[in-house]
N, C-alpha and C positions, 0 to 999 in steps of 0.2 A: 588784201591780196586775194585773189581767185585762186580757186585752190585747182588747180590744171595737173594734170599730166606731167606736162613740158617740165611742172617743177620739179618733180621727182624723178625726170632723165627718163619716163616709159610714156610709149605710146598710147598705151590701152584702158583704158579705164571702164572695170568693173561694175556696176552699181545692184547691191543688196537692198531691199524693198519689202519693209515689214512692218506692221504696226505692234510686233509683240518684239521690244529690245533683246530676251534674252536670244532669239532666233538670229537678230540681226548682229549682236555680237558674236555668236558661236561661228557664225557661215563668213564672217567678216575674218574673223581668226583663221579661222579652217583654208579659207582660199587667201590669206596672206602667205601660210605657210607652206603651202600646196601648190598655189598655182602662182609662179615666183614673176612670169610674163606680163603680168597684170597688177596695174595701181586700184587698190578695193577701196569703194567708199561706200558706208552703210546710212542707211537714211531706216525712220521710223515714220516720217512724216511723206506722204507720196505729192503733197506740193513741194514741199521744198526738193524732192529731188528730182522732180520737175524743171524746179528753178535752174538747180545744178546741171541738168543735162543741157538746157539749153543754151547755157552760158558756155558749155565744154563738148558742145553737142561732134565737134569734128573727132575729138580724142576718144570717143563713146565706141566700146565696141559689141558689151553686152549688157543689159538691164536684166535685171531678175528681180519679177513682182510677186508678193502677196497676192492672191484675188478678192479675197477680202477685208479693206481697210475703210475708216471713213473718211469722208471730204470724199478721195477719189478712188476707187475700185481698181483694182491691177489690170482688168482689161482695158477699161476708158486709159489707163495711164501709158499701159504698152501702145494702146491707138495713137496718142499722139506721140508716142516718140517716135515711131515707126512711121507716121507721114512729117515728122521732121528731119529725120535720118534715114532713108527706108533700108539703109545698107547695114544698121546696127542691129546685132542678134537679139533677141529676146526669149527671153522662160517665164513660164506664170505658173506658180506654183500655189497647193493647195491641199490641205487633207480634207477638201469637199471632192467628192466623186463627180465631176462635169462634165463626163466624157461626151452628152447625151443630152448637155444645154444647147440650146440653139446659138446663145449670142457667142457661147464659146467655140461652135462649130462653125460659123460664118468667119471669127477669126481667126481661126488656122485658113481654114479654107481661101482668106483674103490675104494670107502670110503677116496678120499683127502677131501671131504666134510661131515663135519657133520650136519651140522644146516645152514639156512641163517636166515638173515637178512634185509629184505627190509626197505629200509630209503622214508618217516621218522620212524622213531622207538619210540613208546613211553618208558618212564621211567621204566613202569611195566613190559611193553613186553621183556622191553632188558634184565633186571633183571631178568626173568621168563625164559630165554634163556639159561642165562648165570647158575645159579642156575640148571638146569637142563642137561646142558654140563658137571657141575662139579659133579653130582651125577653118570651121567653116568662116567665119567673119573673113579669114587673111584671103579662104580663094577665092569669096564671090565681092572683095572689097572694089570699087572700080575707081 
């Protein structure tokens, strides 16, 4: 069975995007208990949650990437969900300093970037992130 939305009665579907578990379980806990709006699914692997977005791609309303994972990079992964969905939010988070990359500033500047995230990230801030990706998702949804 696909693991949708629809199954669990919410629209929205969250997805957490790390290659280091302990980060992807704590922010997977944190915004189950926090942000109650949202069905959370955490992935360690950025193919498979690849897979998952594009299988659930309509119920998607924020990703939030690692920048750096292997196989595929949180930028290359935010690109393609953002020209599969261009309506779903995106965060790319990272405790590398990128303000001042170029490939990182071409996508804000292209809108594959919504928001970051610099690690570490407290509890409030991430919620206060997230809660505010999703507001925005509900006005500019079409």
């Amino acid at each position: 069975m696909k693991l949708t939305a629809s199954n669990y009665r919410i629209r929205r579907i969250v997805a957490v995007i790390d290659d280091d578990i302990d980060i992807t379980t704590l922010f997977h806990d944190i915004l189950c208990e926090n942000v109650l709006e949202a069905c959370v699914f955490a992935f360690n692997e950025p193919i498979e949650a690849l897979k998952h977005f594009m299988e659930n791609q309509s119920n998607y309303a924020l990703v939030i990437s690692d920048l750096r994972m292997s196989a595929l990079n949180g930028l290359e992964l935010l690109k393609k969900v953002k020209k599969v969905n261009p309506n779903v939010r995106t965060i790319l988070m990272s405790g590398y300093n990128f303000d001042e990359d170029p490939t990182y500033l071409e996508y804000m500047k292209d809108g594959m970037i919504d928001n970051i995230i610099e690690k570490p990230v407290t509890i409030e801030r991430l919620c206060q992130k997230v809660r505010k990706e999703l507001n925005e998702y509900q006005t500019t949804k079409k």
